[in-house]
ZASE-427846 format. One line per 3 residues: their letters; for each residue x, y, z of N, C-alpha, C. Coordinates in pm, whole numbers, plus 50000, padded with zeros to 5 digits. Example, Ala and Ser with C-alpha at 12.3 -4.5 7.8 and 13.67 -1.06 7.14 Angstrom:
as = 51319,49431,50780,51230,49550,50780,51320,49670,50780; 51285,49775,50708,51367,49894,50714,51290,50003,50787
END
This chain:
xxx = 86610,80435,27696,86643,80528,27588,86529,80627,27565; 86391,80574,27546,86272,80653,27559,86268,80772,27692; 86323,80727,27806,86350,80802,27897,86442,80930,27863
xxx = 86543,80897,27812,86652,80996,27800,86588,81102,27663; 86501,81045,27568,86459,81127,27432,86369,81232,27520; 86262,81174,27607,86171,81236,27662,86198,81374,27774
xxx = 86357,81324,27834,86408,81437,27921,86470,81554,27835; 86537,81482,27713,86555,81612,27642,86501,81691,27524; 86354,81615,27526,86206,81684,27471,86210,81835,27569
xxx = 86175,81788,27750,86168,81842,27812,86210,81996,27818; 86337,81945,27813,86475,82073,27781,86457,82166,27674; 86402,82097,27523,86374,82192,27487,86253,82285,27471
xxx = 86146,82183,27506,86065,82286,27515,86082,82369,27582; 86205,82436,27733,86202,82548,27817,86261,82638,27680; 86310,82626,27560,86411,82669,27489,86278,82818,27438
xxx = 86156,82771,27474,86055,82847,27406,86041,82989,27488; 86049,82961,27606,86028,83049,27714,86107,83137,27758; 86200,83219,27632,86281,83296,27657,86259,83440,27646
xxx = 86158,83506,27659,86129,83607,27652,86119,83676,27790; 86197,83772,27821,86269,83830,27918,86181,83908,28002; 86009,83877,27987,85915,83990,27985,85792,83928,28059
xxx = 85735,83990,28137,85585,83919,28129,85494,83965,28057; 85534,84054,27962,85485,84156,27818,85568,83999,27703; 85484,83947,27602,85547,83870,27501,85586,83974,27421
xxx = 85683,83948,27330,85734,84046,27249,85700,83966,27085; 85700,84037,26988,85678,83992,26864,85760,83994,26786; 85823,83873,26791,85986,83856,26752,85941,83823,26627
xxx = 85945,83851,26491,85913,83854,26380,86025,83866,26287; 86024,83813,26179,86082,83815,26065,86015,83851,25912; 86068,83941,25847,85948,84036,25735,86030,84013,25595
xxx = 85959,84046,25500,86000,84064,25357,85959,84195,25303; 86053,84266,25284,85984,84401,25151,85975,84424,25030; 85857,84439,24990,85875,84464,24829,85860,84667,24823
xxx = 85989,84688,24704,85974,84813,24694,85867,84882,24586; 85821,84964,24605,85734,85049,24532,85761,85038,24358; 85877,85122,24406,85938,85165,24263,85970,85023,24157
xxx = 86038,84941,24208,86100,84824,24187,86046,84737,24187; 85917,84695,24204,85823,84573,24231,85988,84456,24294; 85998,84418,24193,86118,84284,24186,86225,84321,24302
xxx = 86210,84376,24364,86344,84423,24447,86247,84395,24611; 86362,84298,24637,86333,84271,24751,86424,84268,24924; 86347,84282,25037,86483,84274,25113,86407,84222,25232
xxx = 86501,84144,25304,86457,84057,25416,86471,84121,25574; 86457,84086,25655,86467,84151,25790,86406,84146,25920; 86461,84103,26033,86413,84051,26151,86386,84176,26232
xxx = 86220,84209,26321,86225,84333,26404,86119,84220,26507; 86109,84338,26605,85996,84320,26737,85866,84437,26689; 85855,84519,26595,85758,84610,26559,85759,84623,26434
xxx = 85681,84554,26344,85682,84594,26174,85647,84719,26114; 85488,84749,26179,85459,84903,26167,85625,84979,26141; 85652,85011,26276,85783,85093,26297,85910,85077,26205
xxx = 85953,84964,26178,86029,84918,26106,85991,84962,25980; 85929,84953,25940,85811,84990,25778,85917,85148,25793; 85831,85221,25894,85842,85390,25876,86025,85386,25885
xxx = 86087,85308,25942,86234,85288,25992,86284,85328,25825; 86234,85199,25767,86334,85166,25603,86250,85290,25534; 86172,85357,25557,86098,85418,25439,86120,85577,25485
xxx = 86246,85639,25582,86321,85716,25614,86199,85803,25689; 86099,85776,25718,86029,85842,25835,86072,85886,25956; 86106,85778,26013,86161,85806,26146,86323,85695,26111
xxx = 86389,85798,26222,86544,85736,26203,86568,85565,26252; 86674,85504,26184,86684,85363,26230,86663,85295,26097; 86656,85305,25958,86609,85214,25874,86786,85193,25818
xxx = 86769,85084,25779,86889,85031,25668,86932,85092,25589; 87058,85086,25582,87165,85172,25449,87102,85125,25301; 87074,84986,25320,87039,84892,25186,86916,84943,25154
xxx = 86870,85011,25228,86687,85014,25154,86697,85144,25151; 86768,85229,25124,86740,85392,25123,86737,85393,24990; 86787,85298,24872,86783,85359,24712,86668,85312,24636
xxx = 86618,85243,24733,86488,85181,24661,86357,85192,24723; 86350,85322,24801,86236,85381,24859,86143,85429,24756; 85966,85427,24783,85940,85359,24893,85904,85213,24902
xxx = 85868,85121,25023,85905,85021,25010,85759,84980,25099; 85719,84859,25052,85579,84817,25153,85637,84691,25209; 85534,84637,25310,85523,84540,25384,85484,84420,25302
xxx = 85553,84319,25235,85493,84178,25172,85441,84074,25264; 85523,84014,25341,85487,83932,25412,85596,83922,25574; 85476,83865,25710,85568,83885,25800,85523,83705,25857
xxx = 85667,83690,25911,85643,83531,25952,85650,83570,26111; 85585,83541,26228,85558,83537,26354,85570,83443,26418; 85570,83442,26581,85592,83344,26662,85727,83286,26727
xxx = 85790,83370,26678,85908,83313,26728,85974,83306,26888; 86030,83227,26955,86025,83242,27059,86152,83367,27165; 86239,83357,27069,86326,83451,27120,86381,83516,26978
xxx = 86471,83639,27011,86546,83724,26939,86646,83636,26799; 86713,83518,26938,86821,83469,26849,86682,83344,26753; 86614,83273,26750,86547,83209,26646,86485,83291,26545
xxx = 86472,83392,26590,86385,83448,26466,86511,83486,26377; 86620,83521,26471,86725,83575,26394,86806,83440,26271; 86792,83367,26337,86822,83207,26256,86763,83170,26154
xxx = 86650,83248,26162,86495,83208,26014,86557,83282,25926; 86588,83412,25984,86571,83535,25906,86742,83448,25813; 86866,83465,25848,86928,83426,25764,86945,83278,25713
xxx = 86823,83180,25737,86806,83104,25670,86709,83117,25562; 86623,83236,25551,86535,83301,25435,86573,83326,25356; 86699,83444,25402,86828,83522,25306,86892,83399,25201
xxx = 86950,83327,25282,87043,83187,25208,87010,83058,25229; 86923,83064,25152,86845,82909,25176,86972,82781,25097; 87022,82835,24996,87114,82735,24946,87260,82755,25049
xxx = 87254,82823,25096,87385,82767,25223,87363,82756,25321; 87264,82692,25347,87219,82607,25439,87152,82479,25476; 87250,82416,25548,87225,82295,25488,87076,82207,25566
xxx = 87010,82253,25632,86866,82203,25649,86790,82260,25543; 86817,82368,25428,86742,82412,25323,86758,82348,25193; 86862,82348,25189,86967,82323,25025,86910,82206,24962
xxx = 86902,82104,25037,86757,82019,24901,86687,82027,24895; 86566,82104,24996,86450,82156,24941,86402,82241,24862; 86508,82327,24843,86504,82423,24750,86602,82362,24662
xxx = 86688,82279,24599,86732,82256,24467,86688,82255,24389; 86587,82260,24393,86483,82183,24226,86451,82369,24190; 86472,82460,24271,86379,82603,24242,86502,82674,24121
xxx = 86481,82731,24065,86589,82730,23889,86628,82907,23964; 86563,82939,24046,86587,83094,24064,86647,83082,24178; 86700,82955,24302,86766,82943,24423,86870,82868,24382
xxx = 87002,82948,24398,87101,82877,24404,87209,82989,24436; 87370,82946,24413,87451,83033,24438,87548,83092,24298; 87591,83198,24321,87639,83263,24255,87836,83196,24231
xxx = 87897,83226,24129,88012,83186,24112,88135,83178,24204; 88066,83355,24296,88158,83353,24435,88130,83300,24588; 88013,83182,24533,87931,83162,24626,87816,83246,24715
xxx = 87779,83347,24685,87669,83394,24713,87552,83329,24658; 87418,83403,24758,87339,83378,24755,87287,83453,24624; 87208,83361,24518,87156,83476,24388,87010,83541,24446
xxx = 87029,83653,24398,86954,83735,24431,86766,83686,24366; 86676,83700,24440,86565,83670,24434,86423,83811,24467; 86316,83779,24364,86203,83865,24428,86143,83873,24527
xxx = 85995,83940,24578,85952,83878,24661,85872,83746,24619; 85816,83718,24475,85723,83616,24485,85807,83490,24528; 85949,83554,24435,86084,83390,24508,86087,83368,24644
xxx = 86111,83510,24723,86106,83463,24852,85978,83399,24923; 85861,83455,24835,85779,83376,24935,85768,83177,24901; 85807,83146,24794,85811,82982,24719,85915,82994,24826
xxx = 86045,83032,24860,86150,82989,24926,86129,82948,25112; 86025,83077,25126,85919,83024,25269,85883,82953,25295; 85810,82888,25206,85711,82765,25186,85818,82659,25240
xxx = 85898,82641,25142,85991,82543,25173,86081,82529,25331; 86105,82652,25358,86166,82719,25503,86108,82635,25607; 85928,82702,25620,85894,82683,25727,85824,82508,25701
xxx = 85849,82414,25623,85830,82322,25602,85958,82218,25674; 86069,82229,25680,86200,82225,25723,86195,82188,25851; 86256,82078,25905,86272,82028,26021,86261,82082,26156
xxx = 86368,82194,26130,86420,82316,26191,86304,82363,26271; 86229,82431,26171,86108,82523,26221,85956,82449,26203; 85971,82345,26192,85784,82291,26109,85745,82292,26279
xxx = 85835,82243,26378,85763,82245,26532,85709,82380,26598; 85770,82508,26532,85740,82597,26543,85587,82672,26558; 85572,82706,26727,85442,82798,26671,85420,82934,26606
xxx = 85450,82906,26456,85423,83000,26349,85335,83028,26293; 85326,83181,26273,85203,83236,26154,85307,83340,26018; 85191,83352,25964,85233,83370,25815,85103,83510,25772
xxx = 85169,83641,25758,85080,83744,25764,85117,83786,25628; 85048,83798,25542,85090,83822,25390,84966,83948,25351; 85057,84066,25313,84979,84218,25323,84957,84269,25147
xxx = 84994,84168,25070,84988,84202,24924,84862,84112,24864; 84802,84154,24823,84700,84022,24719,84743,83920,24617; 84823,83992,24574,84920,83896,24446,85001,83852,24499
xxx = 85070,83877,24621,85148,83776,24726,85101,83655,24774; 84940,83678,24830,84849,83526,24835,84836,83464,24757; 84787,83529,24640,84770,83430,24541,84891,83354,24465
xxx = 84976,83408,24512,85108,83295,24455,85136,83244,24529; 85113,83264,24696,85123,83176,24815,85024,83049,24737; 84925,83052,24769,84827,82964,24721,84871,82882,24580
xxx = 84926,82962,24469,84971,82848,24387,85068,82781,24405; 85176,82823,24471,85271,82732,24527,85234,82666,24626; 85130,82676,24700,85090,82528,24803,85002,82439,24674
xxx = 84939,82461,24603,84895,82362,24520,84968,82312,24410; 85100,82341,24408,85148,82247,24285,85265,82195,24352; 85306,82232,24498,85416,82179,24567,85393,82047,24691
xxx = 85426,81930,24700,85361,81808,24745,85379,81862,24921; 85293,81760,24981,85257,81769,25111,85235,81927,25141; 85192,81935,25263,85144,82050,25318,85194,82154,25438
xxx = 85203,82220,25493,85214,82314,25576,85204,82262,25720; 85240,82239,25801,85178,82190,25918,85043,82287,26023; 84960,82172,26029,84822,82206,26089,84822,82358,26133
xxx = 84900,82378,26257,84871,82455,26335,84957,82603,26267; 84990,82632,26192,85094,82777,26086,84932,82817,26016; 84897,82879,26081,84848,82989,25995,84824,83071,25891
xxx = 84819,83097,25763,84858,83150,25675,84719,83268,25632; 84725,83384,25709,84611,83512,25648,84643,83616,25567; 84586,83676,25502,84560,83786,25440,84574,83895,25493
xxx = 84609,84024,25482,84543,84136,25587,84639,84240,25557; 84555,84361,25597,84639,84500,25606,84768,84473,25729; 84810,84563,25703,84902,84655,25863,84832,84650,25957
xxx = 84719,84639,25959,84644,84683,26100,84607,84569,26224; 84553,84483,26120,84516,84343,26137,84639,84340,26194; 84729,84297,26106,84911,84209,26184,84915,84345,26322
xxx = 84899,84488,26331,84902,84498,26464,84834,84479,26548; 84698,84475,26570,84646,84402,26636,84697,84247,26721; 84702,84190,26550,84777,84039,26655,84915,84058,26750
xxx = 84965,84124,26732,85077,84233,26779,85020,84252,26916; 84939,84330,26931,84889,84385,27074,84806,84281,27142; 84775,84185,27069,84696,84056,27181,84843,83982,27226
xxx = 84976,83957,27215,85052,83877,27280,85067,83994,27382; 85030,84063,27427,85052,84206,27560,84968,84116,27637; 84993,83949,27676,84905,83939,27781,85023,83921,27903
xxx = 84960,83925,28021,85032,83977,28189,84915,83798,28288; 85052,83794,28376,84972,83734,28519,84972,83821,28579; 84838,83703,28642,84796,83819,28778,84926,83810,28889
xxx = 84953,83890,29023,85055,83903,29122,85050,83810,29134; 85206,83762,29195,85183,83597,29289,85089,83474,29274; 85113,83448,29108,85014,83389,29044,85080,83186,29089
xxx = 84996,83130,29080,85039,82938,29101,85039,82885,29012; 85135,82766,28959,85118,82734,28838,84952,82590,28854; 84901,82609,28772,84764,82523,28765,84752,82371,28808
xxx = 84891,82356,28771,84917,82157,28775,84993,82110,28927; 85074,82222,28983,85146,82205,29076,85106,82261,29213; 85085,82334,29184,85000,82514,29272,85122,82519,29367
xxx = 85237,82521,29287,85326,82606,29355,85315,82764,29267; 85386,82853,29351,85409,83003,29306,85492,83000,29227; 85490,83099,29111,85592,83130,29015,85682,83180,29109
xxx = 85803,83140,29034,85957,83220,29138,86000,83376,29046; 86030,83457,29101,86097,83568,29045,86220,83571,29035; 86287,83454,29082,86469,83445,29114,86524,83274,29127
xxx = 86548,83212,29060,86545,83213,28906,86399,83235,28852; 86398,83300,28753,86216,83320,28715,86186,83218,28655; 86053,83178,28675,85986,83080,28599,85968,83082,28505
xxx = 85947,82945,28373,85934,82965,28269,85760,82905,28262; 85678,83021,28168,85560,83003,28223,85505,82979,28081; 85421,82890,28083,85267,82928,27936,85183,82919,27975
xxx = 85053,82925,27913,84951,82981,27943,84823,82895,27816; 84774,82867,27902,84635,82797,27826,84556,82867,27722; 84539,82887,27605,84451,82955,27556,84294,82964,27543
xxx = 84281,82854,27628,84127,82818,27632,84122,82917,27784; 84128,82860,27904,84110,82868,28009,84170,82945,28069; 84267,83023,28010,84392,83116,28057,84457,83086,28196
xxx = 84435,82963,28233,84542,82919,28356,84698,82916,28301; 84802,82952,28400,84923,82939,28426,84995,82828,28441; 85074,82773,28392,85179,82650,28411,85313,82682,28428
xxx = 85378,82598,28469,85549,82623,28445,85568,82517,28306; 85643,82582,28213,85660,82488,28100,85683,82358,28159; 85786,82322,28245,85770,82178,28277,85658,82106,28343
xxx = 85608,82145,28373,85443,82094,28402,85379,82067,28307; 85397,82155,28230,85263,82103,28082,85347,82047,28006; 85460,82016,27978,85537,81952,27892,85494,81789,28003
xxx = 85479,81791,28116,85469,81647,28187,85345,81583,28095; 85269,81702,28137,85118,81679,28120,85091,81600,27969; 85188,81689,27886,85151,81669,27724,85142,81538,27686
xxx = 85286,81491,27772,85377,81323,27748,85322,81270,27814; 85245,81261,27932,85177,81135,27981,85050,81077,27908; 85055,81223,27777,84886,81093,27739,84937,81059,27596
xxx = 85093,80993,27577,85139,80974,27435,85210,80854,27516; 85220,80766,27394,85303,80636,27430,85447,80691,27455; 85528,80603,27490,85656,80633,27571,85754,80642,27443
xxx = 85729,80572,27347,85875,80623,27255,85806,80752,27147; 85757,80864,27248,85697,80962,27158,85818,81062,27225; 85877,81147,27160,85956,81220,27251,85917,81386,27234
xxx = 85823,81433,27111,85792,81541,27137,85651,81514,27123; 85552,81611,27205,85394,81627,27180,85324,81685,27083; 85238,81643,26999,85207,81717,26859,85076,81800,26933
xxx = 84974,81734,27008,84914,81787,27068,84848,81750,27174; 84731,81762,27295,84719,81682,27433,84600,81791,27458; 84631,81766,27613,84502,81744,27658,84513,81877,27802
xxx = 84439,82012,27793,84481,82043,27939,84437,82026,28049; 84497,82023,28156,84490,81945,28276,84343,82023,28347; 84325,82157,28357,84240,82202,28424,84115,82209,28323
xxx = 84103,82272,28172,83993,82283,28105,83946,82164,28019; 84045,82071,28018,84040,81948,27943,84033,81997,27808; 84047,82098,27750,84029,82135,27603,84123,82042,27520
xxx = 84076,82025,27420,84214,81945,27317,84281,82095,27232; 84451,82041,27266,84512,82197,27198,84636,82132,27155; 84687,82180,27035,84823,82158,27004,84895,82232,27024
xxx = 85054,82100,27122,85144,82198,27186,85169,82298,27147; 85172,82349,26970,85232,82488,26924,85164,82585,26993; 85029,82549,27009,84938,82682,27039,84945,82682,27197
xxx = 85014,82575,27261,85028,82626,27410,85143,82699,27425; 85288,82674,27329,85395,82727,27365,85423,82876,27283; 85318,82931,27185,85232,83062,27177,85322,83157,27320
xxx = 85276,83077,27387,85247,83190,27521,85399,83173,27613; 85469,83122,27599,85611,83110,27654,85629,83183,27671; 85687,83212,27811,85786,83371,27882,85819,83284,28006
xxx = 85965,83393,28036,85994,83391,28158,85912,83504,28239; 85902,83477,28403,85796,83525,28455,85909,83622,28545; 85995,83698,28468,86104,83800,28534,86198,83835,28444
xxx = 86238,83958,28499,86358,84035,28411,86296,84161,28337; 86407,84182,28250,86418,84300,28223,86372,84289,28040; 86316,84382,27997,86237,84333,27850,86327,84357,27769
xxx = 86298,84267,27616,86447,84256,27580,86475,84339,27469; 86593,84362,27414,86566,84502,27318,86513,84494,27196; 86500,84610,27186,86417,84625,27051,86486,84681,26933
xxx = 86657,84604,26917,86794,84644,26816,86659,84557,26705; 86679,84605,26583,86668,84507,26437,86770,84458,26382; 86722,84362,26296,86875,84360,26218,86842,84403,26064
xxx = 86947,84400,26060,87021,84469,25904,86993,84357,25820; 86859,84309,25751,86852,84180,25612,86908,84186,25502; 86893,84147,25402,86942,84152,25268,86854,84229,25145
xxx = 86908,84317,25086,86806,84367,24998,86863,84284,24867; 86749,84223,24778,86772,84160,24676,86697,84225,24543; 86745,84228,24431,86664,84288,24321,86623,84181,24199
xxx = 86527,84085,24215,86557,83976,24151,86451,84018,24000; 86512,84011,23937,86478,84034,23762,86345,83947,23749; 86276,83966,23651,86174,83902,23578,86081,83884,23683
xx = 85929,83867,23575,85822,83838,23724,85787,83682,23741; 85715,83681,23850,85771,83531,23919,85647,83405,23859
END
């Protein structure tokens, strides 16, 4: 039975390595607070926040119908890491409707400002709600395996980050990130996943060649920047954990011996071929939630 948990550990970790690129893309999910409106908030999944920013704030064409009446609008917080289009897209409307969903809905019961409306909607919330509603999100079964970060561009956004990790029990998992910072900072981290192999590169554990047809699914060491095929380092992870362990929290790499947790190896997930994947957004929810938080 340990056998069969461990093969379909395996499986999913390839689930990480879907990025269509040997360019990573920054599949992200954001929150806006508007200018005018403090309390008015709206949710939304892109691959470029900068852009997206100028998108909703009618700069350049492409922003949402929903955010044109409540211009202008800043950047609150952006959650990162996601491995493909469709997960980030899964966060994003599990952010939106945390009470109709049912990996959310008791973690958030106890919150007096999350719940649903008479016609069953979602009641509308601020940003400080959405960010207490995060907390709880990326705490969630779903995503806690997730290698996630947490980029929060407001000051009074941290600091209610911070009081809601201290009056809400247990913690964040190790490896989620949670910084401070302008626009600039979050692009930056933006332009460090632009990492590339070299041509006709071997994976480190096997020293076979990456394939271009089916393409390989590849990560990448952050210590030592050697190459793997996810199933190689997923071998690697599980041979130094007892046998009824079926996912790796963290291990050991084979060439630098560094100690790293799996999140921060599967960071680097891509397929090693194809065509890069688009850069559509989606359409989030704008919410105008009354009173301050």
């Amino acid at each position: 039975q340990a056998f069969f948990f461990r093969v379909g550990a395996a499986r999913h970790a390839e689930f990480w390595a879907c990025s269509s690129s040997l360019v990573m893309q920054f599949f992200s999910c954001y929150c806006l607070q508007s200018k005018g409106t403090p309390y008015t908030s709206y949710i939304g999944f892109t691959v470029n926040p900068g852009r997206r920013l100028r998108q909703h704030n009618g700069e350049i064409q492409g922003g949402a119908c929903r955010t044109k009446r409540c211009r202008p609008w800043n950047l609150f917080v952006v959650v990162h890491g996601f491995p493909n289009r469709v997960a980030a897209l899964q966060f994003e409307w599990s952010w939106t409707n945390p009470s109709n969903r049912r990996v959310l809905r008791g973690a958030v019961a106890h919150l007096p400002f999350c719940g649903l409306t008479k016609k069953g909607r979602q009641k509308t919330m601020n940003p400080f709600h959405r960010l207490e509603v995060l907390w709880h999100t990326l705490r969630a079964e779903m995503w806690r395996n997730m290698p996630l970060g947490v980029h929060i561009l407001e000051e009074a956004g941290y600091k209610h980050w911070r009081m809601v990790a201290e009056r809400s029990e247990g913690e964040l998992p190790a490896h989620m990130n949670v910084v401070l910072g302008p626009l600039a900072a979050l692009e930056q981290a933006q332009a460090a996943l632009s990492v590339t192999i070299a041509d006709d590169p071997h994976c480190a554990a096997c020293s076979s060649p990456f394939s271009l047809s089916p393409p390989s699914r590849v990560v990448i060491c952050p210590r030592c920047r050697n190459s793997f095929h996810v199933m190689c380092a997923v071998k690697t992870f599980l041979a130094q954990l007892p046998d009824d362990v079926a996912l790796p929290a963290s291990g050991t790499c084979p060439v630098c011996e560094a100690e790293l947790a799996w999140a921060d190896f599967l960071r680097s997930a891509h397929k090693y071929a194809g065509d890069p994947p688009s850069d559509a957004e989606s359409d989030g929810s704008a919410d105008s939630g009354p009173g301050s938080p």
